[in-house]
TISEGU-701640 format. One record per residue: x, y, z of N, C-alpha, C, CB in turn; residue number from 1. Coordinates in pm, 1 decimal, always signed. Atoms other than C-alpha are relative to their C-alpha. Glycine has a CB too. Layout:
// TISEGU-701640
+----------+----------+----------+----------+----------+----------+----------+----------+----------+----------+----------+----------+-----+
|      n_u |      n_v |      n_w |     ca_u |     ca_v |     ca_w |      c_u |      c_v |      c_w |     cb_u |     cb_v |     cb_w |   i |
+----------+----------+----------+----------+----------+----------+----------+----------+----------+----------+----------+----------+-----+
|        X |        Y |        Z |        X |        Y |        Z |        X |        Y |        Z |        X |        Y |        Z | NUM |
...
+----------+----------+----------+----------+----------+----------+----------+----------+----------+----------+----------+----------+-----+
//
This chain:
// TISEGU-701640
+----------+----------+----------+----------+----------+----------+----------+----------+----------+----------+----------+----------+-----+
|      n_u |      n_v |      n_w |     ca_u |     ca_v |     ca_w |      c_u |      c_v |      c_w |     cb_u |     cb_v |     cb_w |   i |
+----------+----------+----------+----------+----------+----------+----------+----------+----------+----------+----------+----------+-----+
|   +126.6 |    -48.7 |    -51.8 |  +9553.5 |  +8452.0 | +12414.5 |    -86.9 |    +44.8 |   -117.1 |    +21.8 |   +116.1 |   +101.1 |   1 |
|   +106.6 |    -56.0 |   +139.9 |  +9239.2 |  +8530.4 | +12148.8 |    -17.5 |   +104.6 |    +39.4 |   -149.3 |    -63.3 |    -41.5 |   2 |
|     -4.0 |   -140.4 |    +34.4 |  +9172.2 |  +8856.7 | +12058.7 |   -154.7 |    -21.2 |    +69.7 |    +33.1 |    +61.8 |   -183.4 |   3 |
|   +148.4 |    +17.7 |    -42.2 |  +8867.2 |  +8981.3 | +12286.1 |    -37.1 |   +171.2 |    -28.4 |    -25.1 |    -69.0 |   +191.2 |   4 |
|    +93.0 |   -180.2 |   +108.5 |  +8671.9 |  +9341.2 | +12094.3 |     +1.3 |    +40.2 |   +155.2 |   -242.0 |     -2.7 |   -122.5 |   5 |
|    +12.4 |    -70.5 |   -125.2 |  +8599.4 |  +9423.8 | +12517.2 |   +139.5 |    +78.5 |    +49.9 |    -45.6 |   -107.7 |   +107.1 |   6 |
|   -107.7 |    -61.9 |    -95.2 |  +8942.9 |  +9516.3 | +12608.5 |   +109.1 |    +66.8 |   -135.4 |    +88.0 |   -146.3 |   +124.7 |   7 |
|    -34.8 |    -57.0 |   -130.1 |  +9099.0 |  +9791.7 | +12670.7 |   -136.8 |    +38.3 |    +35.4 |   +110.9 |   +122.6 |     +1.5 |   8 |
|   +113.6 |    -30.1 |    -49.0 |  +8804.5 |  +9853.5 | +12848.8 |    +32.7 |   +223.9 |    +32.9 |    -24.1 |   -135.1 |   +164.0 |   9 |
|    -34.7 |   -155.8 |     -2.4 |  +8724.3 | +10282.7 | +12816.4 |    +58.4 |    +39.6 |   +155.1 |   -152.2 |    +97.7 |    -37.5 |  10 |
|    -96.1 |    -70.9 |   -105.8 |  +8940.1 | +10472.6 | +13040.2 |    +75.0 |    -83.6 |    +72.6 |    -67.4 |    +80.0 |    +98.5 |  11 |
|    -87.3 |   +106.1 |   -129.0 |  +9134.9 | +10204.1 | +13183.5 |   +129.0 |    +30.9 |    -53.5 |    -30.1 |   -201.2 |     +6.8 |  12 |
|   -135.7 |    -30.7 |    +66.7 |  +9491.4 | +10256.8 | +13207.4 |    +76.7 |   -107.3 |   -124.0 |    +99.5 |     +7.2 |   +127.9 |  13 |
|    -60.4 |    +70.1 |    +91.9 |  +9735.0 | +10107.8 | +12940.7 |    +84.9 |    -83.4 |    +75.3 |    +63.8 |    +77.2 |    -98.2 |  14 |
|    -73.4 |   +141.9 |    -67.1 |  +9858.5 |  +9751.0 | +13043.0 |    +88.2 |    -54.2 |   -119.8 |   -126.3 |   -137.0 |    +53.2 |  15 |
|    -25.6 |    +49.0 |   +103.6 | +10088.2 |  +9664.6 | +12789.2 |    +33.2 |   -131.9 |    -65.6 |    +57.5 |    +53.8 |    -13.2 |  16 |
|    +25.2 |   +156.3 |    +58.9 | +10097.5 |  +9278.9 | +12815.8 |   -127.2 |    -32.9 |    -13.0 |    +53.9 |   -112.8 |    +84.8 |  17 |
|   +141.7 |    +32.2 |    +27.9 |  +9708.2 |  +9304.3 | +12772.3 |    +14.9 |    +56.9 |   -161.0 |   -127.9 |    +86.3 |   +115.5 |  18 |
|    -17.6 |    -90.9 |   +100.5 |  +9798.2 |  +9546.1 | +12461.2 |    +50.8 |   -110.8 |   -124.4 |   +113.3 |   +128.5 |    +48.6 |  19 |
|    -48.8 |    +61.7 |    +78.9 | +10043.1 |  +9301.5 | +12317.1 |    -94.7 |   -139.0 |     -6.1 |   +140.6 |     -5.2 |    +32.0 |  20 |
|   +100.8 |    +89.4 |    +44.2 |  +9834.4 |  +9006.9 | +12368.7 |   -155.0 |    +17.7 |    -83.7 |    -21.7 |    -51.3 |   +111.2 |  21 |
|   +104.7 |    -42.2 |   +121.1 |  +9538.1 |  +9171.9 | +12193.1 |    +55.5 |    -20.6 |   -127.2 |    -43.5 |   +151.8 |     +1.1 |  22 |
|    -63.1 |    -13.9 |    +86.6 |  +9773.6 |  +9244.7 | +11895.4 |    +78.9 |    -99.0 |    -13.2 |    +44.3 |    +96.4 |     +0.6 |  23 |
|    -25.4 |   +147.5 |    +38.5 |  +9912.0 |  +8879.3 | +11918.9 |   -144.5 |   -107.6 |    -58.2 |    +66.8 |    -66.7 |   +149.8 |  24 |
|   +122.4 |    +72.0 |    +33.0 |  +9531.0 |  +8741.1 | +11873.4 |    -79.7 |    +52.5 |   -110.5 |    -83.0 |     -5.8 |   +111.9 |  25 |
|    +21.0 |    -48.2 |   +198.5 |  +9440.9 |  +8984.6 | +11581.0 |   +102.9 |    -64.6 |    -99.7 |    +35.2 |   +193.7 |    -37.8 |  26 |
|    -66.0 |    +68.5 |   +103.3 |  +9710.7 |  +8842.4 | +11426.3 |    -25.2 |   -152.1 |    -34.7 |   +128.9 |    +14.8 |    +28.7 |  27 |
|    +74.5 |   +120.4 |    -35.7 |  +9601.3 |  +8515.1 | +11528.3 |    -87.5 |    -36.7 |   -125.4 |    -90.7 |    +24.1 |   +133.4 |  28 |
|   +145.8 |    -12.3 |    +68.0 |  +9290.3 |  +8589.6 | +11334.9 |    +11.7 |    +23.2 |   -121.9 |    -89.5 |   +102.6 |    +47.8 |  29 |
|    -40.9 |    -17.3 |   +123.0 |  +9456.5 |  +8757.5 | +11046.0 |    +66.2 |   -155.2 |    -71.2 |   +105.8 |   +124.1 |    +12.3 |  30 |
|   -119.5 |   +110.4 |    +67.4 |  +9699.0 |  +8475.0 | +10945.5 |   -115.0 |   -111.1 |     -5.2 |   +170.4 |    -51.5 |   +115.9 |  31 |
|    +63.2 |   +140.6 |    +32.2 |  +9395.3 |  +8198.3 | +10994.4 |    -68.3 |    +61.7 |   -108.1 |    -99.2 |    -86.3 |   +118.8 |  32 |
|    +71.3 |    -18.2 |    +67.9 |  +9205.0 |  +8386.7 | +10765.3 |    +70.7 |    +41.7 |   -147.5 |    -79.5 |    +77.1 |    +66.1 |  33 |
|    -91.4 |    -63.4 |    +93.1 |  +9440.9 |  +8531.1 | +10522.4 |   +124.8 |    -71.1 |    -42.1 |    +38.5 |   +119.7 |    +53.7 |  34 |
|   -127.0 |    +46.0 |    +26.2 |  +9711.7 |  +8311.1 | +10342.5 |    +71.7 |    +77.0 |    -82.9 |     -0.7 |   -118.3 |    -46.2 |  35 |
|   -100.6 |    -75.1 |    +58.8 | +10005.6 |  +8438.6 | +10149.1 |    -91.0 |    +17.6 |   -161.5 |   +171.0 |    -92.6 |     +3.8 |  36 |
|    +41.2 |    +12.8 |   +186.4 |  +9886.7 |  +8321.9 |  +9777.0 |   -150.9 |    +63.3 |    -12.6 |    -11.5 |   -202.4 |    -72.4 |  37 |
|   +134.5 |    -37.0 |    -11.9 |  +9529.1 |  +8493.1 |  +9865.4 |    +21.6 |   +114.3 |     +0.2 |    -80.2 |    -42.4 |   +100.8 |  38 |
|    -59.8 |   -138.5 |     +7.7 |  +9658.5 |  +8830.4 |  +9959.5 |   +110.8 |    +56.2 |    -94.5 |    +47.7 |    +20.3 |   +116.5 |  39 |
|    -54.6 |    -33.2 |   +139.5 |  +9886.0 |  +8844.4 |  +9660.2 |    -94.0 |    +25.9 |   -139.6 |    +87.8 |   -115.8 |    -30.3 |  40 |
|   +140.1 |     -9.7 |    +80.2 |  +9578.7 |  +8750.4 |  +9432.4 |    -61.5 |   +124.9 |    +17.0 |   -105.7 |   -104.6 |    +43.7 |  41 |
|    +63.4 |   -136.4 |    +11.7 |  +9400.2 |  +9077.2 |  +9589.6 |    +66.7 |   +105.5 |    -24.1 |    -60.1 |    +33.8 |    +98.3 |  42 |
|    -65.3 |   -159.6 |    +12.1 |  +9666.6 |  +9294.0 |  +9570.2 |    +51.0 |    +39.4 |   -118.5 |   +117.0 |    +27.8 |    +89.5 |  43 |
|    -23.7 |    +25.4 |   +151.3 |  +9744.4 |  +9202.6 |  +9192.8 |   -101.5 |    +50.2 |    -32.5 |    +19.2 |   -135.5 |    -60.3 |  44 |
|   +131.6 |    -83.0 |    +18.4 |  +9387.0 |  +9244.7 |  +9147.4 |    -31.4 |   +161.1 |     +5.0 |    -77.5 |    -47.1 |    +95.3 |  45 |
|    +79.6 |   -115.7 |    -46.4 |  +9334.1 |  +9564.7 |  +9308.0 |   +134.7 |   +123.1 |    -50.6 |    -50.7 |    -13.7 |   +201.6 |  46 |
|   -122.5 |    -63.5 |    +51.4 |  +9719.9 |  +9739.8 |  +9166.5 |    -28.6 |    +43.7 |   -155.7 |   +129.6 |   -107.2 |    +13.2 |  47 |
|    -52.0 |    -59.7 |   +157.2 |  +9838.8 |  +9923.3 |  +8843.8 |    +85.0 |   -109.5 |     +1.3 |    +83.4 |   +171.4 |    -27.3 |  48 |
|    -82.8 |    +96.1 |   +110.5 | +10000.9 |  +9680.7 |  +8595.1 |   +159.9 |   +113.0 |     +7.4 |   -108.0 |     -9.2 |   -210.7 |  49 |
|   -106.0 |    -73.5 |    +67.2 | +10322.8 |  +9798.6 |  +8473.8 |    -21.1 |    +63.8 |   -132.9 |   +103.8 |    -83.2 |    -14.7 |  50 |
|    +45.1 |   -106.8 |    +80.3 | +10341.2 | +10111.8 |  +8248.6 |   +146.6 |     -7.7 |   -115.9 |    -29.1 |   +163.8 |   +106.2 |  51 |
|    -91.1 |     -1.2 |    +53.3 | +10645.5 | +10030.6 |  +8015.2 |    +34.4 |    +84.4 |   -149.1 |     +8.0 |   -113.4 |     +5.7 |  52 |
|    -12.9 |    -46.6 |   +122.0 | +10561.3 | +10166.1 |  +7734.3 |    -51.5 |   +180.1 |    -15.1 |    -88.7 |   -108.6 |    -88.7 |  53 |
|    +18.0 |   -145.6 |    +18.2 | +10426.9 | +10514.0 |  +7822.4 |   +104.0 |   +115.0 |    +22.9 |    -98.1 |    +29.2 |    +77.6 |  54 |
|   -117.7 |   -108.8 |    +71.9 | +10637.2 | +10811.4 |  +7663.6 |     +7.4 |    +50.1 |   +108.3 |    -26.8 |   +112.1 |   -129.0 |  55 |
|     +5.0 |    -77.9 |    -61.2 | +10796.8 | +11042.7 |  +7853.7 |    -40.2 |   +144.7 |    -75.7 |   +104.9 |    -17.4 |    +61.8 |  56 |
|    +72.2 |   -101.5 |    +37.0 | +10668.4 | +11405.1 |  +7839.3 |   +127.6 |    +81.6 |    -70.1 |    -86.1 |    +70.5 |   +126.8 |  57 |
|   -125.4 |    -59.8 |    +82.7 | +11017.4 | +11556.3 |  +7721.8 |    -66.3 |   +136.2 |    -68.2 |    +65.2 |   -121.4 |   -132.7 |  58 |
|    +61.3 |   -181.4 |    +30.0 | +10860.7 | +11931.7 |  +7749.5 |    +86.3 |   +100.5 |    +75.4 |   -178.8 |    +36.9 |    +69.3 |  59 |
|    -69.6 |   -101.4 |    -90.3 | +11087.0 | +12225.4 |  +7866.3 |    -67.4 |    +93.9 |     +2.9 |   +123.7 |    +43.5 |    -28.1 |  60 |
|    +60.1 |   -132.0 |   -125.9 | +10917.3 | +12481.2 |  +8091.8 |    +43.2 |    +88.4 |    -16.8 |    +20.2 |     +1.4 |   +144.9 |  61 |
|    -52.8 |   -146.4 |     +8.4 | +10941.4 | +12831.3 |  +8019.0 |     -7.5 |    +32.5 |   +156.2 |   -100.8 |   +113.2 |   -105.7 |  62 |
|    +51.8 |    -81.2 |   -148.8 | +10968.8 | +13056.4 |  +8318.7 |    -35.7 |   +168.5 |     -6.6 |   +139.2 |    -12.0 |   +122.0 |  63 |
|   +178.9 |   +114.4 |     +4.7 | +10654.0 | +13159.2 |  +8360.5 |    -48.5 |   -112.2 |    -89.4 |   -131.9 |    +87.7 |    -38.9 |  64 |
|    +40.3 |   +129.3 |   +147.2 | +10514.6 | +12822.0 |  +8172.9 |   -138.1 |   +116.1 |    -38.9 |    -77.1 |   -245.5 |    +68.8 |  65 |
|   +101.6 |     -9.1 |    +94.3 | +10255.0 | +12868.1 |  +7920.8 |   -103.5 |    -31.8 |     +8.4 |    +15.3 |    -39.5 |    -82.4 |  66 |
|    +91.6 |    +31.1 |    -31.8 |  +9942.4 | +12815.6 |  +7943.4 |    -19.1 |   -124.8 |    -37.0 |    -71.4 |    +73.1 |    -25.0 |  67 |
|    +14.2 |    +97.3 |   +103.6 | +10003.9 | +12525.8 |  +7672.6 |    +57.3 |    -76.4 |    +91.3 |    +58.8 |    +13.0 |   -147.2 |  68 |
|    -53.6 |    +94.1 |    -92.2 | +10259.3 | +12374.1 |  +7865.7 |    -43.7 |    -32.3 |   +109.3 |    +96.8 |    +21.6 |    +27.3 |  69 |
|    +88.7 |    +22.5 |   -115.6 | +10051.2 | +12367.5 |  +8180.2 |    -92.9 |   -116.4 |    -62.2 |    -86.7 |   +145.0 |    +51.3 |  70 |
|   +106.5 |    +99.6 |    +68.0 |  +9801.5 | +12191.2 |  +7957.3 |    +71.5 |    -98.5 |    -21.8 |    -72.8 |    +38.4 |   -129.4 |  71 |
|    -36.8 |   +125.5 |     +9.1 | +10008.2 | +11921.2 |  +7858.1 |    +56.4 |    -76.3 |    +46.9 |    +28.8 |    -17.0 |    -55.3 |  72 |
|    -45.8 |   +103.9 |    -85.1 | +10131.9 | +11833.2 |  +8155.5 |   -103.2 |    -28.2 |    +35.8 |    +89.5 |    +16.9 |    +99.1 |  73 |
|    +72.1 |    +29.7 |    -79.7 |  +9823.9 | +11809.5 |  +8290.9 |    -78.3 |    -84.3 |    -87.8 |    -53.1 |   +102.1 |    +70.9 |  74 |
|    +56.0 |   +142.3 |    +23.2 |  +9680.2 | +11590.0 |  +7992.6 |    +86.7 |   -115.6 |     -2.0 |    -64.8 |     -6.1 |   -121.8 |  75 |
|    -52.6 |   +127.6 |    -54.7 |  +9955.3 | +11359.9 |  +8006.1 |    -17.5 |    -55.8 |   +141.2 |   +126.5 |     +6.4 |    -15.3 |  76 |
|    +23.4 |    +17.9 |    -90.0 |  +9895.0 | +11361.0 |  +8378.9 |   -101.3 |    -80.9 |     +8.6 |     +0.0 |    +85.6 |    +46.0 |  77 |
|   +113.9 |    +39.5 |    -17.2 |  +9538.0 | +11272.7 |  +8297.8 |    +15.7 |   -149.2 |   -107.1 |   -112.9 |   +127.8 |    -35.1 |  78 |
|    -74.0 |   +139.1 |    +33.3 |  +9684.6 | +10959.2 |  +8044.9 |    +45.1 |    -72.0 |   +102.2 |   +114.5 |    +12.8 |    -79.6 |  79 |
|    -51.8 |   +146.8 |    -57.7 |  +9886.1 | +10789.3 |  +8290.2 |    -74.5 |     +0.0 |   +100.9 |   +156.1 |    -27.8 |    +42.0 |  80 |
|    +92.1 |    +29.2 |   -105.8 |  +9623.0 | +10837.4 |  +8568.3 |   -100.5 |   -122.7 |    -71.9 |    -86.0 |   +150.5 |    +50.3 |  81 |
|    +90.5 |    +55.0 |    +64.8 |  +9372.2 | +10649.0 |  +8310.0 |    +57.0 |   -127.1 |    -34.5 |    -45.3 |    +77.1 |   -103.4 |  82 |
|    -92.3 |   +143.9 |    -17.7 |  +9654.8 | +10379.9 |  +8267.6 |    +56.1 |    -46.3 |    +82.1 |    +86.2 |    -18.4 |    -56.5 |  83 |
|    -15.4 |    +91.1 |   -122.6 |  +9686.5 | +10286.8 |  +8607.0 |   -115.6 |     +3.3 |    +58.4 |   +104.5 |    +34.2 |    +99.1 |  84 |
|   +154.1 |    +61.4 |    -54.3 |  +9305.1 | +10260.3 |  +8670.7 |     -5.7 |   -137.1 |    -32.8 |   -139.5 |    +70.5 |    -72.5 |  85 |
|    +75.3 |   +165.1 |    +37.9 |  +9192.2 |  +9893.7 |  +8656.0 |   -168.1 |    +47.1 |     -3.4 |    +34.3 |   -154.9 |   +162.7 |  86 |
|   +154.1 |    +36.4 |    +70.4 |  +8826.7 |  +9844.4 |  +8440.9 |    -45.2 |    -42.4 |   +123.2 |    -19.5 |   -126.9 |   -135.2 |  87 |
+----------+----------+----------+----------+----------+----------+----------+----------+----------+----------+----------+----------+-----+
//
């Protein structure tokens, strides 16, 4: 059955072979429009690379930390955030 935007029509009770056939015809729609090697392409695109080479922080934490140590977790934090942005 194709996916029709009118149904469930507001307040109508829940029919759930109208439910599943909706959600059989979005898919319908998805899969003609969307192939495998296309949605890999965007999601490569739109992902963090791999990070192999960034250090670990190898800092031991006083208790209370330091104000320093607070700081340098939080600029390494702000490094590997900046190396999993994509340009």
């Amino acid at each position: 059955m194709p996916y029709d935007p009118t149904k469930p029509a507001n307040n109508s009770p829940i029919v759930a072979v109208e439910l599943r056939d909706q959600f059989a015809g979005l898919k319908d729609l998805i899969d003609t429009k969307v192939d495998d090697s296309a949605l890999i392409s965007i999601l490569l695109a739109n992902s963090a690379g791999p990070c192999p080479d960034f250090p670990y922080l190898n800092l031991a934490v006083s208790n209370p930390p330091t104000q320093a140590q607070v700081q340098a977790i939080a600029d390494r934090l702000d490094e590997l955030v900046t190396l999993l942005k994509r340009a």
